[in-house]
N, C-alpha and C positions, 0 to 999 in steps of 0.2 A: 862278123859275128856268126853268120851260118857257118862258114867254114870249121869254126871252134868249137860249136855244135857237133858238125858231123863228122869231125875229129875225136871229139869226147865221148859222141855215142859209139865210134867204130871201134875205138882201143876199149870201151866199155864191152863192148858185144864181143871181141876176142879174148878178151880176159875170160868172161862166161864161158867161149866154147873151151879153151882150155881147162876150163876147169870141169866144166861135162865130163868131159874126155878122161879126165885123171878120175871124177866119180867113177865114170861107167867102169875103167880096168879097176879100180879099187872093189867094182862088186863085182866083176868077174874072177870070183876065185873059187875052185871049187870047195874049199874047204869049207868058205861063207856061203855057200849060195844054199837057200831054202823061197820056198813058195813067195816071202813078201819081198826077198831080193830081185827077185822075175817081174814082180811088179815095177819093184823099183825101176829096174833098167827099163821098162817099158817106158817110164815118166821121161827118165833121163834120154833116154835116145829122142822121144816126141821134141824134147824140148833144146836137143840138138837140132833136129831140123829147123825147127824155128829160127834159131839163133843163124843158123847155115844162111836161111833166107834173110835175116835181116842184116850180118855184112853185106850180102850181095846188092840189099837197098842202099846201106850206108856209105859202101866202097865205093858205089858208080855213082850215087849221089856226090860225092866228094871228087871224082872225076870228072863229071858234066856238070859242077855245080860249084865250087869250087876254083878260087880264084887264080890257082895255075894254069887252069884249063885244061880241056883233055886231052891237047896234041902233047903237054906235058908229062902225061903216062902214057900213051896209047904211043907214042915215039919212044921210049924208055923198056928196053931189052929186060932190064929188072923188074918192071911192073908185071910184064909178062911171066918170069918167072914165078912171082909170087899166084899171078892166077892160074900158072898153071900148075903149080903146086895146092890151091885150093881145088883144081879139079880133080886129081890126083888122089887128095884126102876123101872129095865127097865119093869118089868111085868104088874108093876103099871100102867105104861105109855102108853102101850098099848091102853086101852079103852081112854084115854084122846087122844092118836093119829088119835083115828078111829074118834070120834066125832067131830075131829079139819077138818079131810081129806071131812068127810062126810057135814058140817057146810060149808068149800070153794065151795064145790060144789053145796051146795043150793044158795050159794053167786053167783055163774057165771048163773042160773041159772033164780036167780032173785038180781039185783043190790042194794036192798034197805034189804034184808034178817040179820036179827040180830036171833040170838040162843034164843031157846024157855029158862025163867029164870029157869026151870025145871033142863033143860039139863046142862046149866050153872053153877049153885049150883051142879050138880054129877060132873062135871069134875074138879072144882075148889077144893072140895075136896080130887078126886083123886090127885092132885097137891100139896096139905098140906100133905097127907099121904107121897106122891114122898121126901119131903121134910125134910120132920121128919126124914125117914130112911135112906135118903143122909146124915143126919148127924153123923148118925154113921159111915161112911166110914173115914172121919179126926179123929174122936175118935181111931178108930184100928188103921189108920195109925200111931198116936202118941202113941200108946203103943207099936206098931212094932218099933218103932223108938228108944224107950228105952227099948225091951231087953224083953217084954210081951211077953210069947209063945213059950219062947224058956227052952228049957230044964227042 
C-alpha cells in the first residue's frame, strides 16, 4: 500500500509541476504582462519550488521505501538519467527564479513596474529549455517501467 501511495502522490506532484511550468510560460508574454501578472508568477514560481522539493521527497521515498528496493534504481543507468535531467531543469530554473524574486521587488517598490521585454524574452526561454528537458523525465520513467536499464 505505501508503494501506491507514493506512486499516486509522485505522478500527482509531476502532473503539478507540469503544469506550473506551462502557467508560468503562459504568463510570460510580454503582450500579457502587467503589475498583477508579476505577482502571479511570483506565486507560481514559490509554488514551483515546493513542488521541486516534494518529488525529491516522494521520488527517494519510493527508492528507499519502496518494494523494489533502491539497488533497483540506483543500479539502473535510466534512473539516473531521469535525475539527471531533474537536475538539469532545477539549474535552469535558477536564473528565471532570480529574475521573478528580483521583478516582485521592483514591483513593491514601484506599483505600476512591468519586466523590461528584454528580461522577459531571456527568462521565457529559460522556461521552454525547463520544459523540453522536463520531458525527458516521463520518457525514462516509461522505459524504467518496462524493464530499460536493467541488465
Amino acid at each position: 500500500m505505501t508503494d501506491l501511495i507514493l506512486a499516486i502522490v509522485h505522478h500527482l506532484i509531476v502532473f503539478g509541476i507540469a503544469a506550473v511550468l506551462a502557467a508560468e510560460l503562459a504568463l510570460l508574454r510580454p503582450t500579457s504582462m502587467s503589475p498583477h501578472t508579476v505577482k502571479l508568477l511570483g506565486r507560481f514560481d514559490t509554488f514551483y519550488g515546493l513542488l521541486a522539493l516534494a518529488i525529491l521527497v516522494a521520488g527517494f521515498g519510493r527508492v528507499f521505501h519502496g518494494p523494489k528496493g533502491a539497488d533497483f534504481y540506483l543500479d539502473n543507468p535510466v534512473f539516473w538519467i531521469k535525475v539527471g535531467a531533474f537536475a538539469v531543469v532545477g539549474i535552469l530554473s535558477i536564473k528565471p527564479t532570480v529574475r521573478i524574486l528580483a521583478w516582485q521587488k521592483a514591483l513593491k517598490a514601484d506599483a505600476g513596474f512591468t519586466p523590461p521585454a528584454e528580461e522577459l524574452n531571456a527568462v521565457r526561454r529559460r522556461k521552454l529549455a525547463e520544459i523540453h528537458v522536463f520531458a525527458i523525465i516521463p520518457v525514462a520513467a516509461a522505459a524504467m517501467a518496462r524493464g530499460f536499464g536493467l541488465g
